[in-house]
Rosetta silent file (secondary structure, phi, psi, omega in degrees, C-alpha in Angstrom):
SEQUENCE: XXXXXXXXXXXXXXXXXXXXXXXXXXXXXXXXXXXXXXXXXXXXXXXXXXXXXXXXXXXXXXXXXXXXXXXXXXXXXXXXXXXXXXXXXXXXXXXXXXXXXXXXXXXXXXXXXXXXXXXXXXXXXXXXXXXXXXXXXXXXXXXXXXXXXXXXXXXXXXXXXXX
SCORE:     score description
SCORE:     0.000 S_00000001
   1 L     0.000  138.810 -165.014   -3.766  -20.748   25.019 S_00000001
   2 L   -88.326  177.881  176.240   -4.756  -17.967   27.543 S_00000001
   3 H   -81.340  -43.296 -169.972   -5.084  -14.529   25.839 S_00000001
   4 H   -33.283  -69.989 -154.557   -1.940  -12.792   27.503 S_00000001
   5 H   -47.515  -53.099  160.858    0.536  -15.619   25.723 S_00000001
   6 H   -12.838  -69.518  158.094   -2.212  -15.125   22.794 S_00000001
   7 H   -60.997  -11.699 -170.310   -1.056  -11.748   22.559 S_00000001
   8 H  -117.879  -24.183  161.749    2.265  -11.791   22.993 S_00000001
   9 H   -44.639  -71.098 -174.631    2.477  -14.806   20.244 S_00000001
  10 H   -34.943  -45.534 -170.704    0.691  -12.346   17.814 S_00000001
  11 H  -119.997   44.647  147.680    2.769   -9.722   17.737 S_00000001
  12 H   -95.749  -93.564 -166.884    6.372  -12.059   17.836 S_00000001
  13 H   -34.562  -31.555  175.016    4.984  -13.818   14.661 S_00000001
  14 H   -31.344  -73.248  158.633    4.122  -10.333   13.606 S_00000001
  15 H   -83.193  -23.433  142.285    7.583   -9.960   13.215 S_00000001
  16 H   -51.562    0.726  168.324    9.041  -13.229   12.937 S_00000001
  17 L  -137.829   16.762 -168.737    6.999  -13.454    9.629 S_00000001
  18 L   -58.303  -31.220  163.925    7.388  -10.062    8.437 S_00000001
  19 L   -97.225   55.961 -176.642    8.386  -11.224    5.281 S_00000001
  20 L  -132.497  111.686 -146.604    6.221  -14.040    4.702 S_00000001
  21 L  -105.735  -50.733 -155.051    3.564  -13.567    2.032 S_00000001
  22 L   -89.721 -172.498 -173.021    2.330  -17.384    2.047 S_00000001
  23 L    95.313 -174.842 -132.358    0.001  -18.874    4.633 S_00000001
  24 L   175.278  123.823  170.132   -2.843  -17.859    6.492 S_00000001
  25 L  -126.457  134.317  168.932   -3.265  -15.386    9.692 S_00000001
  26 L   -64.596  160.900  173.087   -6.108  -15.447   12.071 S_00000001
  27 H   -54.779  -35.318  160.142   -7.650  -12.316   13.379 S_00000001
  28 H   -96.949   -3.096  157.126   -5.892  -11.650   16.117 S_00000001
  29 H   -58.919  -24.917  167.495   -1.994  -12.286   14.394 S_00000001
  30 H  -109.833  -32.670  170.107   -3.568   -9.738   12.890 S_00000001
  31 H   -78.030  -17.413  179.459   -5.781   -6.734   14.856 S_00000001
  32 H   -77.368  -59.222 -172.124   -3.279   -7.325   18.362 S_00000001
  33 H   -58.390  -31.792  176.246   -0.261   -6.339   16.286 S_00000001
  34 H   -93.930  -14.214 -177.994   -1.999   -3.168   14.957 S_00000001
  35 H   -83.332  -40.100 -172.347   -3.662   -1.987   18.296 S_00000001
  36 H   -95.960  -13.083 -178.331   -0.346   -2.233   19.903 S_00000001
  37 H   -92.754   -9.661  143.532    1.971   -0.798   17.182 S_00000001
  38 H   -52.944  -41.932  161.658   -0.673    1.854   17.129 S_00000001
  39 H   -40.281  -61.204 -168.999   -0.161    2.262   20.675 S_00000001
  40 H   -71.557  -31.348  171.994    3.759    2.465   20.128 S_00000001
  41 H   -66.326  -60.008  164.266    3.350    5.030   17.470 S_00000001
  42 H   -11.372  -76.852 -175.161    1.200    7.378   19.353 S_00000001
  43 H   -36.331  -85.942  177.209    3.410    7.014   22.421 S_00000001
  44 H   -34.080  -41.718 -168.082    6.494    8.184   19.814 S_00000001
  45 H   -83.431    0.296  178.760    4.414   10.922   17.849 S_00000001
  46 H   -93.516  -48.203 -169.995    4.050   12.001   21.515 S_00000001
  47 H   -79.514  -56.907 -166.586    7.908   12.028   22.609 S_00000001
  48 L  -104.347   31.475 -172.905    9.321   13.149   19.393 S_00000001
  49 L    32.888   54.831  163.426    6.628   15.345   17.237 S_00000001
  50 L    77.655  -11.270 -163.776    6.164   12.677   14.855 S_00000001
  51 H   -94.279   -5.085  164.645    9.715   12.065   13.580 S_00000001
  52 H  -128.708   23.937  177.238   10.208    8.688   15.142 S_00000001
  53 H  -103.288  -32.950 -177.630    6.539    7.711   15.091 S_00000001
  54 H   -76.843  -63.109 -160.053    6.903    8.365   10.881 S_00000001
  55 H   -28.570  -77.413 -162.029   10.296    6.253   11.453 S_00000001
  56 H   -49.584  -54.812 -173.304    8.374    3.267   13.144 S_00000001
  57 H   -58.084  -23.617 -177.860    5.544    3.495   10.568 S_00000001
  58 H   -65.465  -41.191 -159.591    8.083    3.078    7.780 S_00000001
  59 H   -73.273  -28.815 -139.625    9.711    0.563    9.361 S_00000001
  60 L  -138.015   -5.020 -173.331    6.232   -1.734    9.883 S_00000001
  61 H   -79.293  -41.058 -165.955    4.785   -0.730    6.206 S_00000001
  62 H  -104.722  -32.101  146.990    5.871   -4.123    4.975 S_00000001
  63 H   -51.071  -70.940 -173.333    5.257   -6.637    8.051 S_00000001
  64 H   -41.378  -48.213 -164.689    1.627   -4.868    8.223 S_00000001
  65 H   -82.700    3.842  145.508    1.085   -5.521    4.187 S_00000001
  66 H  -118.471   38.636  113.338    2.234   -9.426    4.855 S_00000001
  67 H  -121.187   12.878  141.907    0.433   -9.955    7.289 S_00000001
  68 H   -75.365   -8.219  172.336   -2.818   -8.658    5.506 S_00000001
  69 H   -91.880  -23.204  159.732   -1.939  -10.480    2.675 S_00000001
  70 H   -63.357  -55.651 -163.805   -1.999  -13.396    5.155 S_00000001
  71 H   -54.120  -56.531 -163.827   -5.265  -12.223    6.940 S_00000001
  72 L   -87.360   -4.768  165.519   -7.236  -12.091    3.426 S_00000001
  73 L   -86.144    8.967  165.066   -5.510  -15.261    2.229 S_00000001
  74 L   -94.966   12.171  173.013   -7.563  -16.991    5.748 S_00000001
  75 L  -128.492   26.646  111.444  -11.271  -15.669    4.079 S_00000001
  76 L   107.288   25.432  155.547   -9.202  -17.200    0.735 S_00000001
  77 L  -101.836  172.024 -161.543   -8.556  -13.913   -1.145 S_00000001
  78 L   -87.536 -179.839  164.822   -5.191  -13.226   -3.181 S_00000001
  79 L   -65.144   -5.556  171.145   -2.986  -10.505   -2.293 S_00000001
  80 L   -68.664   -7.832 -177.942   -4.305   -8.245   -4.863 S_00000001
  81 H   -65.130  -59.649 -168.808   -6.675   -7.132   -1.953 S_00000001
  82 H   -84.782    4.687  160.242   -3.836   -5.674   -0.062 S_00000001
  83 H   -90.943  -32.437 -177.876   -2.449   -4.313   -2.569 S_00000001
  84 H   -78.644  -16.662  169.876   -5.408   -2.340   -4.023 S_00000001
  85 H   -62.200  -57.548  170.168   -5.955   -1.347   -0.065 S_00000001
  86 H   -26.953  -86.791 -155.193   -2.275   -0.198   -0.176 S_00000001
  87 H   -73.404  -69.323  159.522   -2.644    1.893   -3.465 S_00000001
  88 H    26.049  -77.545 -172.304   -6.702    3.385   -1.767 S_00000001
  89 H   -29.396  -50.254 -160.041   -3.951    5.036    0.515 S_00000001
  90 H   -73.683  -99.482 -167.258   -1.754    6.573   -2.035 S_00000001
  91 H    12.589  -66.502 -161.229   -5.242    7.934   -3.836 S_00000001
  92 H   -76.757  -23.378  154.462   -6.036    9.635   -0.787 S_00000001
  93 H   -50.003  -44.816 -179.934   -3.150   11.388   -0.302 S_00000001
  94 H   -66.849  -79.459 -160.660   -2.566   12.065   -3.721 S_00000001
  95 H   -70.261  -32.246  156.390   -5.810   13.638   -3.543 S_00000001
  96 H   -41.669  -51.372  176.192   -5.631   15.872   -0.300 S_00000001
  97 H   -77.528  -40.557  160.233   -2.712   17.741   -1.277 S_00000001
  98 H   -24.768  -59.699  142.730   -4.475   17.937   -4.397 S_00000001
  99 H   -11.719  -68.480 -179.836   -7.160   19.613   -2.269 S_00000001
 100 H   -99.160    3.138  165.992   -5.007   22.317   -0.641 S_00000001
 101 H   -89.089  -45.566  163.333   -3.744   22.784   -3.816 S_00000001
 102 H   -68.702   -5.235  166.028   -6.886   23.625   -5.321 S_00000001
 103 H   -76.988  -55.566  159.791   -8.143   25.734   -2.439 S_00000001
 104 H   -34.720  -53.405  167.548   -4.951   27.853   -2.902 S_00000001
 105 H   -70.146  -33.190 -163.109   -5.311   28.460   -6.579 S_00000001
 106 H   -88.356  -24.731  163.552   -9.007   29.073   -6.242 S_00000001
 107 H   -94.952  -31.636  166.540   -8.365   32.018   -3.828 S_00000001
 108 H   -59.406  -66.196  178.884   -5.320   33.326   -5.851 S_00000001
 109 L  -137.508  115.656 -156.169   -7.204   33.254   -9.688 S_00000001
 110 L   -83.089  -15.374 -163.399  -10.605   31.879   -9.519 S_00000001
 111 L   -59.114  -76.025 -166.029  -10.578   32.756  -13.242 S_00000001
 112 L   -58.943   59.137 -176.801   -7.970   29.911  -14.026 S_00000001
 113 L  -124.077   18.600  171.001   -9.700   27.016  -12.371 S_00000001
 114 H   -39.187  -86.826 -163.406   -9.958   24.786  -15.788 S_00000001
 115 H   -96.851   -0.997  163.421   -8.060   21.902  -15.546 S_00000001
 116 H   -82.115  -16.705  177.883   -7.181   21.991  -11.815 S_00000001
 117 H   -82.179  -21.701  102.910  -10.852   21.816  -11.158 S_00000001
 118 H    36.328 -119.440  157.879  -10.679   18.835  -13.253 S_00000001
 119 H   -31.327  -66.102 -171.480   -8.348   17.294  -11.239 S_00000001
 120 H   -67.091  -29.179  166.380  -10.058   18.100   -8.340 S_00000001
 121 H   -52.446  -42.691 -148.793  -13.581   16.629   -9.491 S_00000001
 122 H   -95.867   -7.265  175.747  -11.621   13.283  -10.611 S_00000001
 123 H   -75.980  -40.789  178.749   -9.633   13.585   -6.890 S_00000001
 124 H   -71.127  -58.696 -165.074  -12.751   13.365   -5.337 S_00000001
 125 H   -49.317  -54.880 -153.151  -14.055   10.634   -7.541 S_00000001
 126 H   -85.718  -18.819  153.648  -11.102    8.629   -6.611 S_00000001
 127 H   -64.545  -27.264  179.431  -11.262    9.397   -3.211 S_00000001
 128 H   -80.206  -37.522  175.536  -14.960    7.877   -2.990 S_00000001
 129 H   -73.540  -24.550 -163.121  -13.590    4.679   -4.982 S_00000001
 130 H  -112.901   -0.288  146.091  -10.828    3.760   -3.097 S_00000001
 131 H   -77.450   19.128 -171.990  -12.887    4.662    0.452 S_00000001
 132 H  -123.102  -17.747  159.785  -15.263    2.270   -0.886 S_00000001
 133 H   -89.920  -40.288  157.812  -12.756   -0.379   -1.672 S_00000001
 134 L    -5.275  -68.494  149.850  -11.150    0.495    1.330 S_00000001
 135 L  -123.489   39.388  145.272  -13.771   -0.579    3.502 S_00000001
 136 H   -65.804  -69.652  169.126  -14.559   -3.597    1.583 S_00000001
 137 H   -36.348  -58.690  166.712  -11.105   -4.783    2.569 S_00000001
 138 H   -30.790  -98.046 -179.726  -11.814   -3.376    6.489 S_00000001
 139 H    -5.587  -74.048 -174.723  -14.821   -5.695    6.124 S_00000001
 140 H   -58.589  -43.231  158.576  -12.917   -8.671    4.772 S_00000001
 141 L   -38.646  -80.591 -155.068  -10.257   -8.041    7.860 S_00000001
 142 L   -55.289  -49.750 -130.710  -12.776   -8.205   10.324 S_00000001
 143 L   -88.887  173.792  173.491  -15.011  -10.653    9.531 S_00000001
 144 L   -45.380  110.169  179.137  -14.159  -14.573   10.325 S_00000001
 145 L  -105.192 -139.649 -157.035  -12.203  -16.205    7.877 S_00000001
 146 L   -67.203  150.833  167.555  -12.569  -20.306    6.274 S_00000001
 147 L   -81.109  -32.924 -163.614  -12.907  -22.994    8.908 S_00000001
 148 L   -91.572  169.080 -174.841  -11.804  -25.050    6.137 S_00000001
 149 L   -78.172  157.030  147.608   -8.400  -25.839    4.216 S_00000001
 150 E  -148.665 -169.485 -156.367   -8.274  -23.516    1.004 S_00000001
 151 L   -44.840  -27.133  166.145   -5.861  -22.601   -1.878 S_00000001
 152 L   -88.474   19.544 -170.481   -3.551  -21.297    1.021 S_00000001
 153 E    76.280 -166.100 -151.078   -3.494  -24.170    2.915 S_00000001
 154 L  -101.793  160.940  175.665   -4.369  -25.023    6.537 S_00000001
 155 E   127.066 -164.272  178.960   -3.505  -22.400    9.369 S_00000001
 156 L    42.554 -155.275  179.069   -5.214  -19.278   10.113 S_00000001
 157 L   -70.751    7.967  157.916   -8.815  -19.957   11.224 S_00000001
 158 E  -118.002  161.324 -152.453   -8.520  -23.540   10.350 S_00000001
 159 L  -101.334   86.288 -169.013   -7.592  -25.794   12.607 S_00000001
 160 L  -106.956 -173.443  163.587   -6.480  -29.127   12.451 S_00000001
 161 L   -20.485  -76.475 -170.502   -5.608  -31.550   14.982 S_00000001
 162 L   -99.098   40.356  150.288   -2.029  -31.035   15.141 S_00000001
 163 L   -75.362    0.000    0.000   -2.830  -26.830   15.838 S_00000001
């Protein structure tokens, strides 16, 4: 298979399997589909100040988490990976407005910084754990997964005969 058709496979199964959990995806069913719907969001967050570039990302939040649940079942982890990547996300978010929330109070009454300061200690904490699970998962993406059949079956990077 040349790379064009390669590419153009990748991100039709992208979506032709958006709801497909079981199974095994190789690296590029999975990094071609995110390079170019990165691509497409930009391009939108360009035309329309973000409001159909948010759309598109909504719309792709659940094809993206199965086929990372694919990707990490071809180096033969479960889907709890992409889920704890998933929830990382929330954390950091969670903790950013947390952030500008505590910057705000801390210039209104510095007195009163008990239990949002707290917060903000344990925002931080949780921000370090889930960029550290984060890019465990990255890692786990990237890297190659089994040449061999495992608990998800054949597919992904292995290969058999009648691949």
């Amino acid at each position: 298979m040349n790379k064009s058709s390669n590419l153009i496979s990748s991100y039709f199964n992208f979506w032709k399997r958006c709801l497909d959990i079981n199974g095994r995806s190789t690296r590029s069913e999975f990094w071609h589909p995110f390079w170019i719907n990165f691509l497409i969001t930009s391009i939108l967050g360009v035309f329309s100040v973000g409001t159909l570039s948010s759309i598109f990302g909504l719309i792709t939040l659940i094809p993206y988490f199965t086929v990372m649940t694919r990707r990490l079942h071809d180096s033969n982890r479960s889907m709890i990976f992409a889920i704890l990547y998933y929830i990382g996300g929330f954390i950091t978010k969670a903790a950013a407005v947390i952030f500008v929330l505590g910057i705000i109070f801390a210039t209104i009454s510095f007195e009163e910084f008990g239990l949002l300061g707290t917060t903000f200690i344990a925002s931080i904490f949780g921000v370090v754990i889930a960029g550290v699970v984060s890019l465990y998962i990255l890692y786990l993406l990237v890297k190659p997964g089994n040449k061999k059949m495992n608990r998800y079956g054949s597919g992904g990077s292995c290969r058999t005969l009648s691949d």
